[in-house]
N, C-alpha and C positions, 0 to 999 in steps of 0.2 A: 724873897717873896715880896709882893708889891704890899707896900701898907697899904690901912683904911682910913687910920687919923681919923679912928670911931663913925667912919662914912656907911658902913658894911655891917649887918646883924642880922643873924638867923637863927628865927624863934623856931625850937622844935621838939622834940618828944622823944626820948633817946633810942626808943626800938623802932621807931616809923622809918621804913623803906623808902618812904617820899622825903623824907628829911635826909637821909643817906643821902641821897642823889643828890641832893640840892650841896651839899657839901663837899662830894667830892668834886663835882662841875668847880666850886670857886677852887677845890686844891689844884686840880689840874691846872686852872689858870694861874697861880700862883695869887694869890687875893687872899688877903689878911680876915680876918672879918672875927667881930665878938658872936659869940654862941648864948644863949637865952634860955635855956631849960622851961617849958610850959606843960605842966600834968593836965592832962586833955580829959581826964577823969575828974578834976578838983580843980576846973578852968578858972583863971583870974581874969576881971575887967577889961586886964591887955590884949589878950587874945580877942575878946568882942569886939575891942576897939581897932584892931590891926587890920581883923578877915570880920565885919560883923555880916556880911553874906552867908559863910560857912560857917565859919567861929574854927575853922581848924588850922592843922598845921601843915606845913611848914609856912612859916612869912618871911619872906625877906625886907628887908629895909636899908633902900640906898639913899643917901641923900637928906635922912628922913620921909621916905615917902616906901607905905606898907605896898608888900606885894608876895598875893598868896597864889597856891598852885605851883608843885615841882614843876609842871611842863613848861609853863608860862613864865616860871622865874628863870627856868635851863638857858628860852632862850634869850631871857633878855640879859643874862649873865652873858651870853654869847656874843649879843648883839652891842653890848657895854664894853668887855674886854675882847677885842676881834685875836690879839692874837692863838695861837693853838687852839684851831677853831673846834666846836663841838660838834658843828654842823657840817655839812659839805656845802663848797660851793655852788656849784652845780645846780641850777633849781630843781632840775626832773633826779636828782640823787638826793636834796633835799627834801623834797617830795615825798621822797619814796622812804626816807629815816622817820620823817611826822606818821606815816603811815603805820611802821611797823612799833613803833614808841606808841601808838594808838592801841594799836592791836593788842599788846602784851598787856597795858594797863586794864583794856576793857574785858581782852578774853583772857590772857595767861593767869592772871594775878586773882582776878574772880571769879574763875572755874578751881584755879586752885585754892581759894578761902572758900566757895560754898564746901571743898570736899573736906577741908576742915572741919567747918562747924554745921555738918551736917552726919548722918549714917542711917544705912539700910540703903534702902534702893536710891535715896535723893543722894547720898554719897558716891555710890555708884556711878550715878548719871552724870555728876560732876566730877570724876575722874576719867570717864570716858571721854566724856569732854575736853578736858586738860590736858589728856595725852594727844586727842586730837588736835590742839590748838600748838601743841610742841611740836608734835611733825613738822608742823607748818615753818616754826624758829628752825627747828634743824637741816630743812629742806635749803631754808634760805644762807644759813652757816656754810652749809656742803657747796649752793651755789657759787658763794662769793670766794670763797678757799683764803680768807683772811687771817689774819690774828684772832682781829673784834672783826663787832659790825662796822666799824667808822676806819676798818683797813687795816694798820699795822699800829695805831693808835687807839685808846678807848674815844668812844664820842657819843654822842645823843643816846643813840640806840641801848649802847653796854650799861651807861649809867641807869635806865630805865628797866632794863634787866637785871642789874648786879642784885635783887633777892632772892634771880632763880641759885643765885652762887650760894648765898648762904642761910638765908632764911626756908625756903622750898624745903632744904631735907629734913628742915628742923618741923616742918610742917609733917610732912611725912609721916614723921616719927611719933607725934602726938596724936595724929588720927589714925594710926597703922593702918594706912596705903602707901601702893606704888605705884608713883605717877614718874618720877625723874627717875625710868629705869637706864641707866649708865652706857648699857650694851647697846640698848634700842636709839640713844643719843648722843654714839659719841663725839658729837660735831661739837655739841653743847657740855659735853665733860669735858673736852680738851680748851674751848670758853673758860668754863668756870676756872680752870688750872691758871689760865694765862690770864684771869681776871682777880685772881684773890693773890694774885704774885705781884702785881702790878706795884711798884713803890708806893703809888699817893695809895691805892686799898689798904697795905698792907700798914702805911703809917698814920690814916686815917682809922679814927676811934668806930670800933664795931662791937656790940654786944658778946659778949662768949656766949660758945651754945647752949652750956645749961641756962642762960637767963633769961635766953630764947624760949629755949624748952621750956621752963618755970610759967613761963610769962601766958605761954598762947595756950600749955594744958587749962592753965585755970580758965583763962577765957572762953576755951572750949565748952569746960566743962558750968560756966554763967552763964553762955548763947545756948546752948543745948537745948535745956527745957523751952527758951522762947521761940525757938525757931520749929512751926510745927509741919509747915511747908517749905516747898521751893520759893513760891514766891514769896512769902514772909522771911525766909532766912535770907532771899537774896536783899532786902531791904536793909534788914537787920546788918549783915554783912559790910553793906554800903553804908552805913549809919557807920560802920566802926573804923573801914579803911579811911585812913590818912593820906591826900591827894595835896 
């Protein structure tokens, strides 16, 4: 593994999906780096000072010089350590990876937290939605007839996905819907198999599921009462995901 010689540090939150990514991106490269624990409920000075635009997490810091945003750190972790690219070369396949790393964040991942921390008909409306937004993932899985999305390697895409692997059902579960129905995606179940197998997944640190579970009932059930619309929860929502 390449040292950091204390070069490398990633401040982050131990259940955020956006912190996941940002760390397995340095495993993959083989990148040393110190780990920073920041409770984003009981934020300390450093977080202001690191991200004081957002104040969240995840920050990286190379060099001494802060830098937040999973998508924005992916690439410049990519663009800093070129080898075992995360990206493709290719600009119009490049392209098209920002694209769909877009897509997941803005539709996958928030059609599935409104149908979280929502129910009745706004739950509803955001599980239809979610399953529509997963055709779309699966459509493109079925296309490409790969491993991942980045071929026979994880890359951009997988890392930006890897919550539908294991956070998604733990969501499921706490709002009893079914949006990640198995049959209807197997493009994206045979995914999550080849992506929670993966060595750096499997040796990189991930929450158990009950902590998961533990974790987002009660959040659930603290959003609830304030979320009394769509568009108030969707705020609400976005107020609490970690980018």
């Amino acid at each position: 593994m390449e040292k950091s010689d204390g070069r490398v540090e990633v401040v982050g939150y131990w259940i955020s999906a956006y912190v996941h990514r940002v760390r397995w991106a340095l495993k993959l490269k083989g990148v040393d780096y110190k780990y920073t624990e920041e409770d984003i409920f009981n934020k300390t000075p450093l977080l202001s000072h690191l991200n004081p635009v957002h104040g969240k997490v995840p920050v990286l810091i190379h060099h001494g010089n802060p830098l937040p945003e999973s998508a924005v750190i992916i690439e410049y972790i990519d663009d800093v350590w070129t080898h075992d690219p995360l990206l493709p070369q290719d600009p119009i396949l490049r392209a098209q990876a920002r694209f769909w790393a877009k897509f997941l964040d803005q539709k996958v991942i928030t059609s599935t937290a409104l149908a979280l921390y929502s129910e009745g008909e706004d739950q509803e409306r955001a599980v239809k939605l979610a399953v529509e937004y997963l055709d779309r993932i699966e459509e493109q899985l079925q296309l490409q007839g790969n491993i991942f999305f980045g071929g026979e390697k994880i890359g951009y895409v997988d890392l930006v996905m890897g919550f539908v692997a294991y956070i998604l059902p733990v969501w499921q579960e706490v709002a009893s819907v079914n949006i990640l129905d198995l049959s209807r995606f197997p493009a994206i179940a045979a995914w999550t198999v080849n992506f929670l197998e993966h060595p750096v997944i499997k040796t990189e640190y991930l929450p158990h599921r009950d902590e998961i579970f533990s974790f987002y009932s009660r959040r659930r059930q603290e959003l609830l009462p304030l979320c009394g619309s769509q568009t108030h929860l969707g705020k609400k929502v976005w107020s609490f995901l970690l980018s």
